[in-house]
C-alpha positions as CSV (number, residue, x, y, z in Angstrom):
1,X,7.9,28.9,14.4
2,X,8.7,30.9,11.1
3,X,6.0,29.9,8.8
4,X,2.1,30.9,9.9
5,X,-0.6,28.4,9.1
6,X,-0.9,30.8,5.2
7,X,2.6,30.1,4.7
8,X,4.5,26.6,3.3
9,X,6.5,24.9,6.1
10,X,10.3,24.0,4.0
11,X,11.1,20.5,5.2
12,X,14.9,19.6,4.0
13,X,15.4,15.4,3.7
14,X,19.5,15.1,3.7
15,X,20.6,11.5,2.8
16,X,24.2,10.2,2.6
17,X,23.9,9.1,-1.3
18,X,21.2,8.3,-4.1
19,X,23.6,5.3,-5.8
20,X,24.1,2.0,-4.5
21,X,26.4,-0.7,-6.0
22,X,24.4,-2.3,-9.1
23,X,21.2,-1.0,-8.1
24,X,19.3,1.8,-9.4
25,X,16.4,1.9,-7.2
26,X,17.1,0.9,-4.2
27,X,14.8,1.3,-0.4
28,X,15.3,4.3,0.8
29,X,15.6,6.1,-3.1
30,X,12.0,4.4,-3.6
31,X,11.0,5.5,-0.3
32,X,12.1,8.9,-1.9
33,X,10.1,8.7,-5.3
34,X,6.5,7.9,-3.5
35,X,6.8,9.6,-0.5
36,X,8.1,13.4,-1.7
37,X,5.4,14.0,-4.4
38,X,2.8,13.3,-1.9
39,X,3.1,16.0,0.4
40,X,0.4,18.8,0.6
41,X,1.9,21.4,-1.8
42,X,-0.1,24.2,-0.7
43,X,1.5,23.4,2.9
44,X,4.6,21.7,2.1
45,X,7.9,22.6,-0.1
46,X,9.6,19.2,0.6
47,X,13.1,18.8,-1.3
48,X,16.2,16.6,-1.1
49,X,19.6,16.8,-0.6
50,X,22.5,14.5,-1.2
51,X,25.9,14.7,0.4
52,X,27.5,13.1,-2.1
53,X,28.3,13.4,-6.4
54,X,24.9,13.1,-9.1
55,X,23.0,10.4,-9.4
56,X,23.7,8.9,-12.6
57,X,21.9,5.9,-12.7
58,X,18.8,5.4,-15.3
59,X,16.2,6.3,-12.8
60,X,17.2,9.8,-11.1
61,X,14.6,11.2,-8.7
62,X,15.3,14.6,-10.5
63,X,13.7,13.1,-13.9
64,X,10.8,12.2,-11.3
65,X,10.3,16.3,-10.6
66,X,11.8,16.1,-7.3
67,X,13.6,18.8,-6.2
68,X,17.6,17.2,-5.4
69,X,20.6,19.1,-4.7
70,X,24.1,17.1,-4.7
71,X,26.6,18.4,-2.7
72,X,29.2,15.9,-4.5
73,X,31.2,16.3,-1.0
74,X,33.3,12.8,0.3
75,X,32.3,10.9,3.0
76,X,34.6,12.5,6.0
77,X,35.0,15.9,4.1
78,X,35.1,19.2,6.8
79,X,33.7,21.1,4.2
80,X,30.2,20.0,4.2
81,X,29.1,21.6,6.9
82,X,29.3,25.1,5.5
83,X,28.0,23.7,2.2
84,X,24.9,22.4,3.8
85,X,24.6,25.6,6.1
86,X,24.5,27.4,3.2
87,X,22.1,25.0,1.2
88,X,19.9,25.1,4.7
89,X,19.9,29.0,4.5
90,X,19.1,28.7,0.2
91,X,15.8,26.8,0.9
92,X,14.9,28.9,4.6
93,X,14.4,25.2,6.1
94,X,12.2,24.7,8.8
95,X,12.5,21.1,9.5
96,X,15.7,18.7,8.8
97,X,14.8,15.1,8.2
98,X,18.1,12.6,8.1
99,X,18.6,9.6,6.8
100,X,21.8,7.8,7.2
101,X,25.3,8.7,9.1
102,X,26.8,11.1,7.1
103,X,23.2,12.9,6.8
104,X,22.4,12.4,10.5
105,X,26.1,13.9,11.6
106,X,25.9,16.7,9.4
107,X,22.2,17.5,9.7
108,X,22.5,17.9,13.4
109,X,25.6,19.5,13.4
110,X,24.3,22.4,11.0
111,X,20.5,22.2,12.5
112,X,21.8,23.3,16.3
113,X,23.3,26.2,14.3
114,X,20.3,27.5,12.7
115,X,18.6,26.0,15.5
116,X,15.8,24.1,13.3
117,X,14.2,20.9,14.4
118,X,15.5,18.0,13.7
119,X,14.3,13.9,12.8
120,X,16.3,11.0,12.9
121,X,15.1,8.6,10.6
122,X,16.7,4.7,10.7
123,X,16.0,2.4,8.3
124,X,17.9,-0.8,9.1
125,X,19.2,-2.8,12.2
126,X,22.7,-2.8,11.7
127,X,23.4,-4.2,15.1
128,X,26.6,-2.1,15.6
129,X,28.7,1.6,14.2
130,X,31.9,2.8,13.8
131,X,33.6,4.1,16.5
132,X,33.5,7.3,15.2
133,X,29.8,7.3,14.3
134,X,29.3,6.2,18.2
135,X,31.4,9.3,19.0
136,X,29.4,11.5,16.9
137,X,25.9,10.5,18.2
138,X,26.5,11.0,22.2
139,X,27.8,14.6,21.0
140,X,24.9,14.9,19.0
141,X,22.1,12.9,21.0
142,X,21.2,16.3,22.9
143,X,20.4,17.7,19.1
144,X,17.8,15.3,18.1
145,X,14.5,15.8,18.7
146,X,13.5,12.4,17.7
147,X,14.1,9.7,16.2
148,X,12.0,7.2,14.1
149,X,12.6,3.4,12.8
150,X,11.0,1.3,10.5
151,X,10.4,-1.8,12.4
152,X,11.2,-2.5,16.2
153,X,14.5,-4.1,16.1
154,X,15.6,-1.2,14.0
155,X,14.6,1.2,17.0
156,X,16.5,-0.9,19.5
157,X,19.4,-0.2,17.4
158,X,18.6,3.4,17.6
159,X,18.5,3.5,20.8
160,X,22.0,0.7,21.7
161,X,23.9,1.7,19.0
162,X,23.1,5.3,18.1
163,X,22.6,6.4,21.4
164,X,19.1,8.2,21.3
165,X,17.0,8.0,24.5
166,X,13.9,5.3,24.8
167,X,12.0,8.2,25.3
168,X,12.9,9.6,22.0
169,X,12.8,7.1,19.8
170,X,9.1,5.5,18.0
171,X,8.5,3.1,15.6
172,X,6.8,4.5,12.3
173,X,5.8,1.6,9.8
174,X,6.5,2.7,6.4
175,X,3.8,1.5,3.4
176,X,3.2,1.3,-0.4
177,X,1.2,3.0,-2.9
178,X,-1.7,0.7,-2.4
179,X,-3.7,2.1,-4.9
180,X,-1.2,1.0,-7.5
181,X,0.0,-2.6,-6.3
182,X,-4.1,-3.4,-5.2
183,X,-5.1,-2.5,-8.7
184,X,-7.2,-5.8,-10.2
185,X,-5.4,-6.7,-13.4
186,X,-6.8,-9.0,-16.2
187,X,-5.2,-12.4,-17.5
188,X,-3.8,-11.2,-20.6
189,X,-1.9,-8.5,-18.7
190,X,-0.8,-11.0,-16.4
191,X,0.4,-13.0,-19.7
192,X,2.2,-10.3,-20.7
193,X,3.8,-9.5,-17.2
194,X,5.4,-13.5,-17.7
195,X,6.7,-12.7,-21.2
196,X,8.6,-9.2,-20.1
197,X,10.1,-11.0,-17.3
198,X,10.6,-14.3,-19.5
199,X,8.4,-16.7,-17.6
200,X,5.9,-19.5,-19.2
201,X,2.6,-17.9,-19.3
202,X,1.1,-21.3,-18.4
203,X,3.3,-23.1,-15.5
204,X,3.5,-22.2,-11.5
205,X,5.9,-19.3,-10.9
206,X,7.6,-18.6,-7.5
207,X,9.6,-15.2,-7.3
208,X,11.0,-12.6,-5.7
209,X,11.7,-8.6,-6.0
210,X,15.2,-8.2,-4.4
211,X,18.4,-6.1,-4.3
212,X,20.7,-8.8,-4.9
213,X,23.3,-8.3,-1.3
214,X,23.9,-10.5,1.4
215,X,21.4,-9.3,3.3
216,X,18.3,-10.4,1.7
217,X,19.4,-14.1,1.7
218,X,18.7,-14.9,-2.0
219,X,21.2,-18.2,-2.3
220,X,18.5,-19.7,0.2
221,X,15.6,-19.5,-2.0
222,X,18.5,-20.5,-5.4
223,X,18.5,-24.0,-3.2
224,X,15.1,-23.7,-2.5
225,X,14.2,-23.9,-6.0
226,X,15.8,-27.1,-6.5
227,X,14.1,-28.7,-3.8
228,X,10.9,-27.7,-5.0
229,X,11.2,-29.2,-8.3
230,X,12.2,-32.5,-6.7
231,X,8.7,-32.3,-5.8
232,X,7.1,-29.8,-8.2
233,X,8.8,-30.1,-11.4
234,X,6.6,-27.9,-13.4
235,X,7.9,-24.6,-11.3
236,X,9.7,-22.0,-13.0
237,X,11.7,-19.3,-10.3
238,X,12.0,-15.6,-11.2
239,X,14.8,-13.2,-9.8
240,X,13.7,-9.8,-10.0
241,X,16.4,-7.3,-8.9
242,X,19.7,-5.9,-9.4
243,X,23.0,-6.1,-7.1
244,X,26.4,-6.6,-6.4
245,X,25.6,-10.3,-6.0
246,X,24.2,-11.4,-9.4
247,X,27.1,-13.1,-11.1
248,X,27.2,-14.9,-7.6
249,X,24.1,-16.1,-7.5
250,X,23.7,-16.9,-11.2
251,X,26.3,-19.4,-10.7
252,X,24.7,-21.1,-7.8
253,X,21.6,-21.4,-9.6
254,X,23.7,-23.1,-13.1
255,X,25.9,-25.3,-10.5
256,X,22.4,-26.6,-9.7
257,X,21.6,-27.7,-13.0
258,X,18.4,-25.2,-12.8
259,X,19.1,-24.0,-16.1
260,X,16.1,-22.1,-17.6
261,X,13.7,-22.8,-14.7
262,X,15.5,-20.2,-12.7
263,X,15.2,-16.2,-14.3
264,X,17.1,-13.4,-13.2
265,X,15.0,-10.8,-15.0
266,X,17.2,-7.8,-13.5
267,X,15.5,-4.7,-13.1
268,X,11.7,-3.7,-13.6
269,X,10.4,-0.4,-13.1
270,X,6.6,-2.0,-13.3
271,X,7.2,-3.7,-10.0
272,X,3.2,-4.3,-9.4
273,X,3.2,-6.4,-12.8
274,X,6.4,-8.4,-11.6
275,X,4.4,-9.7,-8.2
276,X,1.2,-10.1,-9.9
277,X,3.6,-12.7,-12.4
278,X,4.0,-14.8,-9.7
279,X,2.2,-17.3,-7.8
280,X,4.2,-17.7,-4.7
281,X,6.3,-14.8,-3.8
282,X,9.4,-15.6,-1.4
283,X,11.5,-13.4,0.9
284,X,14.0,-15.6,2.1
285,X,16.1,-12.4,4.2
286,X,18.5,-13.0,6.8
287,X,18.0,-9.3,8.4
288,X,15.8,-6.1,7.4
289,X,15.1,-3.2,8.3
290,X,10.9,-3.5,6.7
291,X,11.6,-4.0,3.3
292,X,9.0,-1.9,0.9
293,X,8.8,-5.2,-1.2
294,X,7.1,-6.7,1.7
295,X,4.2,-3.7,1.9
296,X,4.2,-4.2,-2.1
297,X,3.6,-7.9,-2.4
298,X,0.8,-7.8,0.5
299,X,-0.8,-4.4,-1.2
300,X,-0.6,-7.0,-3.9
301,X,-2.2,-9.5,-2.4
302,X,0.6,-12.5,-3.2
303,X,0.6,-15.5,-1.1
304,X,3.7,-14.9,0.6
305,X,6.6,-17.4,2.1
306,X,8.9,-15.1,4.2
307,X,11.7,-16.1,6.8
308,X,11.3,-14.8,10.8
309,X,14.0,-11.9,9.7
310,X,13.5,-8.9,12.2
311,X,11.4,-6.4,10.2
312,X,9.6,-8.7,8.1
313,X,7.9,-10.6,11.4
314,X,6.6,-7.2,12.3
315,X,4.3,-6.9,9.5
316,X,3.1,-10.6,8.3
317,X,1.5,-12.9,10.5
318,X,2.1,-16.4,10.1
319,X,-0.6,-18.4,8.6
320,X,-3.0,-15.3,7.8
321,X,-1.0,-13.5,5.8
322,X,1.8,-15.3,5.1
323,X,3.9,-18.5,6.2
324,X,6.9,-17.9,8.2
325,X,9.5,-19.8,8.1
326,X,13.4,-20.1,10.1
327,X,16.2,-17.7,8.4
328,X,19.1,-19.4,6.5
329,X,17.0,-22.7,5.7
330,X,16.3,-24.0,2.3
331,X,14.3,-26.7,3.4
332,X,11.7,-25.1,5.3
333,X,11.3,-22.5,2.4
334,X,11.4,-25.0,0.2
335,X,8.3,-26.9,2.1
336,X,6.5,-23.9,2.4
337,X,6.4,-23.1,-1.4
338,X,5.3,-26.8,-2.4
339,X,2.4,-26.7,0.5
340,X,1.4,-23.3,-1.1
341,X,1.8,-24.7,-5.0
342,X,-0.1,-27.7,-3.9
343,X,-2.9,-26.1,-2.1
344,X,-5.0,-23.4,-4.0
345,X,-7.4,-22.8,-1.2
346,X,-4.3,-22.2,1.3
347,X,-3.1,-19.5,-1.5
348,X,-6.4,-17.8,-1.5
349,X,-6.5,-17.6,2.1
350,X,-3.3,-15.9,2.1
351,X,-3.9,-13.4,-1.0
352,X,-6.9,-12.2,1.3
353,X,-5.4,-12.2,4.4
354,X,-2.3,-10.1,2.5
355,X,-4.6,-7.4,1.0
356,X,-6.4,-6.8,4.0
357,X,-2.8,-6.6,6.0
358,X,-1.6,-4.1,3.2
359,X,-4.7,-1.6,3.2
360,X,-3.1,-1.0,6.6
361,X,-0.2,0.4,4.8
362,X,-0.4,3.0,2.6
363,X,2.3,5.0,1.8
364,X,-0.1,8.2,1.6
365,X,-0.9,7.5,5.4
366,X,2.5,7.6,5.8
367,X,3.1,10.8,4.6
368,X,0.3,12.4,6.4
369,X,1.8,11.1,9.5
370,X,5.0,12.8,8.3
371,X,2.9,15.9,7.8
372,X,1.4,16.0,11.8
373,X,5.3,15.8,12.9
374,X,6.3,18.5,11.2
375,X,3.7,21.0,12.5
376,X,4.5,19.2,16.1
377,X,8.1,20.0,15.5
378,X,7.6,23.3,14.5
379,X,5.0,24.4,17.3
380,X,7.2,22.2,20.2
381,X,11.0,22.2,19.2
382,X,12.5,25.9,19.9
383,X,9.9,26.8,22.7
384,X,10.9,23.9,24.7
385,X,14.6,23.7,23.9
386,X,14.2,20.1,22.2
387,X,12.1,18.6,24.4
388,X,8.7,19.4,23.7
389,X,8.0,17.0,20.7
390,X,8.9,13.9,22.7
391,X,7.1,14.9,25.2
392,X,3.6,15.2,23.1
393,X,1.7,12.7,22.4
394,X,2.7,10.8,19.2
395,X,0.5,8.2,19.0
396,X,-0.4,9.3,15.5
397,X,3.0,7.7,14.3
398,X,1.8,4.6,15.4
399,X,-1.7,4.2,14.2
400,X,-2.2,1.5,11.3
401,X,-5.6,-0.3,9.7
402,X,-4.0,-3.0,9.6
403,X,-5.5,-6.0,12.0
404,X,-3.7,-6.7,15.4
């Protein structure tokens, strides 16, 4: 291990990119803006690097005081790997944490030369890879010390489609600032949360925080809403997110005839003031990875109506914290909402059981798990040729507060 217990460990996060398509802030990026600041500083130099050109979006992490370095390098260019040697060398890393393909080929591939430990870290089940990414993880399988997924179907794709061992792969829950989202907030700042987003002050709201892309199944809950106000005609809906599907799903929701009753807001940055807006929050997804909107709403404590998409079933429970319905059906969302609108006692039930789900994750616990790896990774990795951290016992990754 370089660093003694008086020095700062240097723990390098590589990620493929910092943009996404119509979206300024999207998961892992978030993950990014809670998650560095919160590391020990008098232990911990944690900083970022992209493989690919600056951010240049409205929200940059940089502007955040995160330490980022771009290596503005193309998605199959040779060259990175000297680059990111070098930038390895720059900040004497002692720890490589990966997120994403390009990040988790290049990582390893310039970790095993400086021999420094390394984490895989997957946060979506994308079922299947490229052939050449499949090629690229049995090569590199051997230089992974181990892996980590946000939810359990996302490790079974770590371990079917990228190839790491059983043995080397755990599931590590990721969380929310609770702190901020748990925060009590008055009426008149709930009013003014409605104006901002453009919502009646005075009539049930049912919304959602969303990147608008296929996965997250938003044209469910657009024909959800209609169904509701066959039945609740007071409703108004509330879109809150950006994404290469808006102009889509804005003309869904006008060949609906929903007219005004259905918002698309775009982007907030005061996310905890969007879900406390609402009355009913939805998450109608078809597949996930554990969306941090989930551990914000329940944080929140928002009576939640969320489908069975893998990810999202690993952190509500149906009937205490939420109500669970099938993926890719209107209907049963649209059931859900109206028992929920109609039932005020049901909705308090569920606002408890959320806040007491969401204690259990806390972004800061997060981190400090993060923190116990890294010393594990740095006493373990070289001494035992790789196989040392597996081997220990990591069931600090999977400790929660949440109830079983």
């Amino acid at each position: 291990m370089r660093a003694s217990m008086g020095d700062r460990l240097n723990i390098v996060q590589i990620c493929d990119h910092l943009g996404w398509p119509g979206s300024r802030m999207h998961g892992v990026k978030r993950l990014f803006a809670w998650m560095l600041p919160r590391f020990r500083p008098e232990r911990y130099r944690v900083s970022l690097i992209s493989l690919r050109a600056p951010d240049t979006s409205e929200d940059r992490l940089e502007d955040m005081g995160i330490d980022v370095t771009y290596m503005s390098r193309s998605k199959f260019d040779p060259m990175t790997l000297p680059a990111l040697l070098g930038e390895l060398d720059r900040q004497d890393a002692d720890v490589v944490h990966m997120h994403g393909y390009g990040a988790t080929t290049f990582g390893r591939l310039a970790a095993v030369r400086r021999d420094l430990p390394t984490v895989l870290h997957e946060h979506a089940n994308l079922t299947d890879t490229p052939w050449f990414q499949k090629i690229a993880d049995r090569l590199l399988e051997p230089y992974t010390d181990l892996a980590i997924a946000v939810s359990r179907s996302t490790a079974d794709f770590v371990v079917n489609a990228r190839l790491i061992p059983e043995q080397r792969t755990r599931v590590v829950y990721l969380g929310a600032p609770v702190e901020e989202f748990s925060k009590p907030r008055t009426p008149e700042q709930r009013h003014d949360a409605r104006k901002q987003l453009g919502l009646p002050v005075d009539q049930p709201v049912v919304g959602t925080v969303t990147r608008l892309m296929p996965s997250k199944g938003n044209q469910y809950f657009v024909t959800a809403a209609r169904l509701i106000l066959e039945k609740q005609p007071d409703t108004y809906f509330c879109v809150v997110g950006e994404g290469e599907l808006h102009a889509e799903l804005k003309s869904q929701a006008a060949g609906l005839n929903l007219g005004d009753r259905m918002i698309f807001s775009g982007y907030t940055r005061d996310v905890a003031a969007a879900f406390d807006a609402f009355d009913v929050v939805v998450f109608p997804s078809l597949w996930e990875g554990t969306p941090l909107t989930a551990f914000e709403a329940l944080a929140a404590g928002r009576p939640i109506v969320a489908t069975d998409a893998d990810g999202l079933v690993d952190i509500l429970h149906d009937g205490r914290d939420a109500l669970v319905v099938p993926k890719r059906d209107s209907n049963a969302i649209a059931e859900a909402v109206v028992r929920l609108l109609r039932s005020p006692d049901e909705r308090f039930s569920l606002s408890t059981g959320a806040r007491e789900t969401g204690a259990g994750y806390d972004i800061n616990a997060f981190v400090r798990k993060m923190e116990q790896l890294y010393e594990l990774m740095c006493r373990e990795s070289r001494p035992s040729g790789r196989t040392g951290v597996a081997a220990s016992d990591l069931s600090f990754l999977s400790g929660t507060a949440h109830p079983s």
